[in-house]
LUMSE-328168 format. One record per residue (C-alpha): residue in three letters; z, y, x. Coordinates in steps of 0.25 Angstrom, whole numbers, plus 5000, padded with zeros to 4 digits. Layout:
<nodes>
alaZYX...
</nodes>
This chain:
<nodes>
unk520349614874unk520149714882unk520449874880unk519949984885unk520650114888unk520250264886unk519750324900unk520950384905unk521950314896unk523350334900unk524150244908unk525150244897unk524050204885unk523350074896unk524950024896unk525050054882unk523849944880unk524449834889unk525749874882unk525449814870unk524549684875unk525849654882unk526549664869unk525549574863unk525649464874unk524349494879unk523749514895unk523249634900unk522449674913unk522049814915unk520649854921unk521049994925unk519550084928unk519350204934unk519250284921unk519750184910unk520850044910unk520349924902unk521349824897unk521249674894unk522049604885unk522249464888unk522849344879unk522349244870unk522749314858unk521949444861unk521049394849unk522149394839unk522549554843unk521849654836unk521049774845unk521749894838unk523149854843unk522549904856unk521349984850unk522350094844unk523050114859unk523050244864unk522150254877unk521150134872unk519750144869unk519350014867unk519849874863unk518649754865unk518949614864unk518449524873unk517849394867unk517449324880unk518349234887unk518549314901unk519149444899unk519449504913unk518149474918unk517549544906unk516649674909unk517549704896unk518649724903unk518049784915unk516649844915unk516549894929unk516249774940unk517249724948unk517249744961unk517949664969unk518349694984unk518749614996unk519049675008unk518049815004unk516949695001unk516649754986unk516249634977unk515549674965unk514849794969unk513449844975unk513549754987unk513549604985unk514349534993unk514049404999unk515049305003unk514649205012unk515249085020unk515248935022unk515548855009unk516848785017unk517548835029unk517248705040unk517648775054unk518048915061unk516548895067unk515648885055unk516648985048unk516349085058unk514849065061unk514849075046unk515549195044unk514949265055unk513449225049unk513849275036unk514449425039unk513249455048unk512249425038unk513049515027unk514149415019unk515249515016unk516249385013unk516449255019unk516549155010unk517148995016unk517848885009unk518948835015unk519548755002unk518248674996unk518448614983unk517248494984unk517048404973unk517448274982unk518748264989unk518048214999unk517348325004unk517748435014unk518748525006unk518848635015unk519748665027unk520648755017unk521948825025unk520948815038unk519748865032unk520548985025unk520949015040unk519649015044unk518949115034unk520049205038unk519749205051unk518249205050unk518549315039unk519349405052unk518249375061unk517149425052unk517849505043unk517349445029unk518249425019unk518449285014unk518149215001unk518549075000unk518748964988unk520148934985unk520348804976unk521848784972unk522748874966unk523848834976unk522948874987unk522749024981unk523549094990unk523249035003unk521849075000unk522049204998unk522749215009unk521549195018unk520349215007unk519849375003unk519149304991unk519649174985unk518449094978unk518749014966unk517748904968unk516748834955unk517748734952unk518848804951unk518248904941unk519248864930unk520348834939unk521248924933unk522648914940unk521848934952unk521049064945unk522349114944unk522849104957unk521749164963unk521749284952unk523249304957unk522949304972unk522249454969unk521049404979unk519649424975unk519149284970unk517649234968unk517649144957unk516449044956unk515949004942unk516148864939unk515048794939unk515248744924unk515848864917unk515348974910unk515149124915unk516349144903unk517049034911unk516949074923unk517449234919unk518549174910unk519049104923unk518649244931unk519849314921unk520849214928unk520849294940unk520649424932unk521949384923unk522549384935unk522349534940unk521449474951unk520249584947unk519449524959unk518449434955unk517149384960unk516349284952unk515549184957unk514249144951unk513948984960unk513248924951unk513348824939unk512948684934unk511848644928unk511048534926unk510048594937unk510248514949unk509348574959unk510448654964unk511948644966unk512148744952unk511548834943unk511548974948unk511749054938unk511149174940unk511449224927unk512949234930unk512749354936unk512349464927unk513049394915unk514349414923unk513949544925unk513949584911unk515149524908unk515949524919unk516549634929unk516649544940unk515849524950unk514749394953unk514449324965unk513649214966unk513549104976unk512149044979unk512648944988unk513448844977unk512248874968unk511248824976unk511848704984unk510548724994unk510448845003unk509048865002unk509148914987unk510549004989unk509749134994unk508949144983unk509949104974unk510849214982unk509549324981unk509849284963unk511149314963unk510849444969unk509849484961unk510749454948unk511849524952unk512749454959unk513949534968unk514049424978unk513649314984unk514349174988unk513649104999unk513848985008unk513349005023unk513648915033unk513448905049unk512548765047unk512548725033unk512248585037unk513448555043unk514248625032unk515548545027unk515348615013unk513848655005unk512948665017unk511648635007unk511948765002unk512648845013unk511648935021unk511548945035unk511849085041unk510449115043unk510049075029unk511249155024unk510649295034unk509249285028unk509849275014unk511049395016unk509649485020unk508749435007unk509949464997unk509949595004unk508449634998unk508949564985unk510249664982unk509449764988unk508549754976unk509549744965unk510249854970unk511349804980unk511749764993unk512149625002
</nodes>
């Protein structure tokens, strides 16, 4: 249920509001505007309580319910984009922001080359994977506390902030430590102890769609974080199966402007996973643009051929320059900026 207060509503009437959800044993979260305060009610028995017990407030002018799963990631609940910002890199608004990095974090060396290639050519963050959840045990799982180190030297040499994947709940708060951005990886979508870590860390978090799950899915798993204050949420748009073999997943491009209708938060997209080939990520990457997307999520590595994790699909630094200067035209055209 969400309520919407008069413009200018007293402090007194917004507490009067959250007053009496308490007293019906419901959640609340305030979404306090500029001009106005928007107040969600949250519990599974919001759809046995009548509208008028808050309808007839003083200082509210109106009571919606919300029929759809996710609630905190409604435009119901906030109507203006979220804008969310790491170190005065603004994501989620006229410029879009790419991030950009080797898939796993392999040696100081090819960190470094890496970063370096990517901030000349334009990347605002630097992305690197130092815990890899793989789908055999077998292969290389990252260099973990290591690799974390390394991203936040490369991330002082070069002064990017860093986004990086963290996979277990327990490892939360080593991450954040070190991370600017934590990333919540495909298959760990609906991992939601680990959600709710993250959500109380306060850090900014991409969180991929899993590649099996609905858009309802995947923003009912976004209001984990949301539940938990943690207002700085990036989704992430990788990709999704199908039966269509010819590329790793389904892109789905249509993602895009549906979450912008029905969501305040902002939508990145990563080419790279969608692919799994690098000579179809740019224009998958120049799609994604043109749709709308606020960011981008791309693997760049110093010789992709020698890469411990996704060199098919990684770009070479060169390939990733050329690329940074046609999505330049593209946002251009669509009335934005790389």
């Amino acid at each position: 249920m969400i309520i919407e207060m008069r413009t200018g509503a007293a402090k007194k009437e917004v507490d009067d509001v959250v007053q009496k959800a308490k007293s019906l044993d419901l959640g609340v979260q305030l979404n306090v505007g500029t001009d106005k305060t928007v107040v969600a009610i949250l519990g599974s028995n919001t759809g046995q309580i009548a509208t008028d017990i808050f309808a007839i407030l003083p200082g509210v002018e109106n009571v919606t319910r919300i029929m759809k799963p996710y609630k905190l990631a409604s435009r119901a609940f906030r109507h203006k984009d979220t804008i969310v910002d790491c170190g005065g890199i603004k994501i989620g608004g006229e410029k879009i922001i790419v991030m950009a990095g080797p898939c796993a974090v392999e040696s100081e060396k090819q960190l470094m080359q890496a970063a370096e290639a990517v901030k000349k050519a334009g990347a605002s963050i630097l992305r690197g994977g130092a815990f890899k959840p793989r789908t055999s045990p077998f292969s290389f799982q990252g260099l973990q506390k290591e690799g974390l180190e390394l991203l936040a030297k490369a991330r002082k040499e070069f002064g990017m902030p860093i986004v990086t994947e963290v996979v277990n709940p327990q490892d939360v708060s080593l991450v954040s430590s070190y991370a600017d951005i934590l990333q919540i990886g495909s298959r760990n979508m609906q991992n939601f102890a680990l959600l709710t870590e993250a959500g109380k860390s306060q850090h900014p978090v991409v969180l991929k769609r899993g590649f099996s799950c609905t858009i309802t899915e995947w923003l009912t798993a976004a209001d984990y974080l949301l539940a938990e204050g943690n207002h700085q949420v990036i989704l992430c748009e990788r990709g999704i199966r199908t039966f269509e073999d010819s590329v790793r997943f389904s892109l789905d491009i249509s993602a895009i402007p549906v979450l912008k209708k029905n969501s305040h938060l902002p939508v990145n997209v990563d080419p790279s996973h969608a692919a799994g080939n690098y000579t179809l990520v740019p224009a998958i990457a120049k799609a994604a643009v043109a749709a709308g997307a606020d960011g981008l999520l791309i693997e760049v590595h110093p010789n992709p051929k020698e890469a411990l994790v996704d060199g098919f699909q990684s770009l070479s630094t060169s390939d990733f320059t050329r690329l940074m200067n046609e999505l330049r035209v593209i946002a251009k055209a669509v009335g934005r900026s790389i």
